[in-house]
One Martini backbone bead per residue (centre of mass of N, CA, C, O) as a GRO file, in nm:
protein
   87
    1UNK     BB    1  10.831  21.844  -6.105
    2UNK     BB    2  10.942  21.496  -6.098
    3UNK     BB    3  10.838  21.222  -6.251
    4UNK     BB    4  10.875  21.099  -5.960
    5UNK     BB    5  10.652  21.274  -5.824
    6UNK     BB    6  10.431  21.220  -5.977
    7UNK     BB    7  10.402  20.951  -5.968
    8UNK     BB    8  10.367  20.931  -5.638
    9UNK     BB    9  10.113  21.124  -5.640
   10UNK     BB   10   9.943  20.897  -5.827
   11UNK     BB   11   9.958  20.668  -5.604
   12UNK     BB   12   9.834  20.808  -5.362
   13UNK     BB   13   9.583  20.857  -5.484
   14UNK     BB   14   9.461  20.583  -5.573
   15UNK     BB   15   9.495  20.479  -5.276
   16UNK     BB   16   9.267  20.706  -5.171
   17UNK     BB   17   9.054  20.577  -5.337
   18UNK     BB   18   9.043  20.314  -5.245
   19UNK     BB   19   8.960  20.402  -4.944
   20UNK     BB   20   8.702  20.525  -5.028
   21UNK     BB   21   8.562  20.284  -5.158
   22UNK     BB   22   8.545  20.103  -4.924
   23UNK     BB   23   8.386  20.302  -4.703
   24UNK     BB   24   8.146  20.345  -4.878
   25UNK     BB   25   8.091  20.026  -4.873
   26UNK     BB   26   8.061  20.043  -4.536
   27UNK     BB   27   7.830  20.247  -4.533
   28UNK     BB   28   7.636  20.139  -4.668
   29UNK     BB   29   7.584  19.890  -4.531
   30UNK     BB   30   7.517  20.062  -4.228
   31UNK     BB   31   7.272  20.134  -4.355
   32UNK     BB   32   7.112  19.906  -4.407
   33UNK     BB   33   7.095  19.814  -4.127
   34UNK     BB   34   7.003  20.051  -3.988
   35UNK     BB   35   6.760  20.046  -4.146
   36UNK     BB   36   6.636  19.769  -4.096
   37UNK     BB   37   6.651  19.805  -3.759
   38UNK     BB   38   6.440  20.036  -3.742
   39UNK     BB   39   6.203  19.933  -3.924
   40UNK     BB   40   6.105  19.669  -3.731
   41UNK     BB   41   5.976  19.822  -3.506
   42UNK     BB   42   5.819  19.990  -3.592
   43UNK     BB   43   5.623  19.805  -3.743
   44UNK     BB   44   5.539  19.658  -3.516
   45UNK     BB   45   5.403  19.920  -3.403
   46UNK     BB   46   5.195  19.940  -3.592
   47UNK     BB   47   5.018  19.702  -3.566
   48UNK     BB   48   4.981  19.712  -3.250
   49UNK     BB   49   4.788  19.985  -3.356
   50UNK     BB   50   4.606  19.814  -3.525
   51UNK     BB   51   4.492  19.642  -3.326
   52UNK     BB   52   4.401  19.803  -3.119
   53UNK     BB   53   4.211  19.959  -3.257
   54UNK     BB   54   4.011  19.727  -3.367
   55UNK     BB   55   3.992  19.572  -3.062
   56UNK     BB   56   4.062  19.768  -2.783
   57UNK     BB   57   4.350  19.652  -2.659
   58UNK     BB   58   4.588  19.744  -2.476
   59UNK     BB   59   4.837  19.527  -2.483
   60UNK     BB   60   4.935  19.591  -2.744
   61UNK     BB   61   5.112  19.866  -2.640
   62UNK     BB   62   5.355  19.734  -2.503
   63UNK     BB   63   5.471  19.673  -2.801
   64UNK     BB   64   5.515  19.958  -2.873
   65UNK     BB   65   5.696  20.040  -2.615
   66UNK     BB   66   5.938  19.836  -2.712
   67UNK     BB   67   5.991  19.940  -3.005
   68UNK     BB   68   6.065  20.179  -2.918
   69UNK     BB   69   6.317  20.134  -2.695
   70UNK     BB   70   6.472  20.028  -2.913
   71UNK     BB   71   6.488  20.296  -3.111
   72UNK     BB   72   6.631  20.397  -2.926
   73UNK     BB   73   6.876  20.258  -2.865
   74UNK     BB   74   6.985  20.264  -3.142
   75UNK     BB   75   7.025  20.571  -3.174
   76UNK     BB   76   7.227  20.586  -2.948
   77UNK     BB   77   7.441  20.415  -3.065
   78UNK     BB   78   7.475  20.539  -3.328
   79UNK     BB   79   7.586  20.802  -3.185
   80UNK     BB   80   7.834  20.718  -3.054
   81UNK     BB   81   7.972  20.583  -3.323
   82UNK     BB   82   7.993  20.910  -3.422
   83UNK     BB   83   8.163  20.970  -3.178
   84UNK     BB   84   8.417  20.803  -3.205
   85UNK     BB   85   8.485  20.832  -3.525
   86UNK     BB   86   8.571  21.169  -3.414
   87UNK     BB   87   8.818  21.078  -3.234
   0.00000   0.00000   0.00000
């Protein structure tokens, strides 16, 4: 392999991790986002849940219906996304 083949492989190898830690920290983002997205209904459900117990109160629970469907269309949304992803 000649000197300036080592140099151009080196410089594509460079170009590869590059576009690679750029994806890594675009992955990062969208895990903290979808960890905030995620748990922001749970939480929603888990309070409604305890008001409900403490209260007596089952109005509450429509509350916990609403959060758990947002996160099933959240779930959804992320498959789809991974599924386009590898297309």
């Amino acid at each position: 392999m000649s000197a300036f083949e080592q140099i151009e492989e080196m410089e594509q190898r460079r170009a590869r991790e590059r576009e690679l830690t750029v994806q890594n920290q675009r992955l990062e983002e969208f895990a903290s986002i979808v960890s905030h997205d995620l748990r922001n209904p749970l939480n929603v459900a888990e309070g409604r849940v305890e008001l409900a117990q403490e209260t007596g109160e089952l109005e509450h629970l429509d509350a916990v219906e609403r959060a758990h469907e947002r996160m099933n269309a959240l779930i959804d949304d992320l498959l789809t996304l991974a599924r386009q992803g590898r297309s």
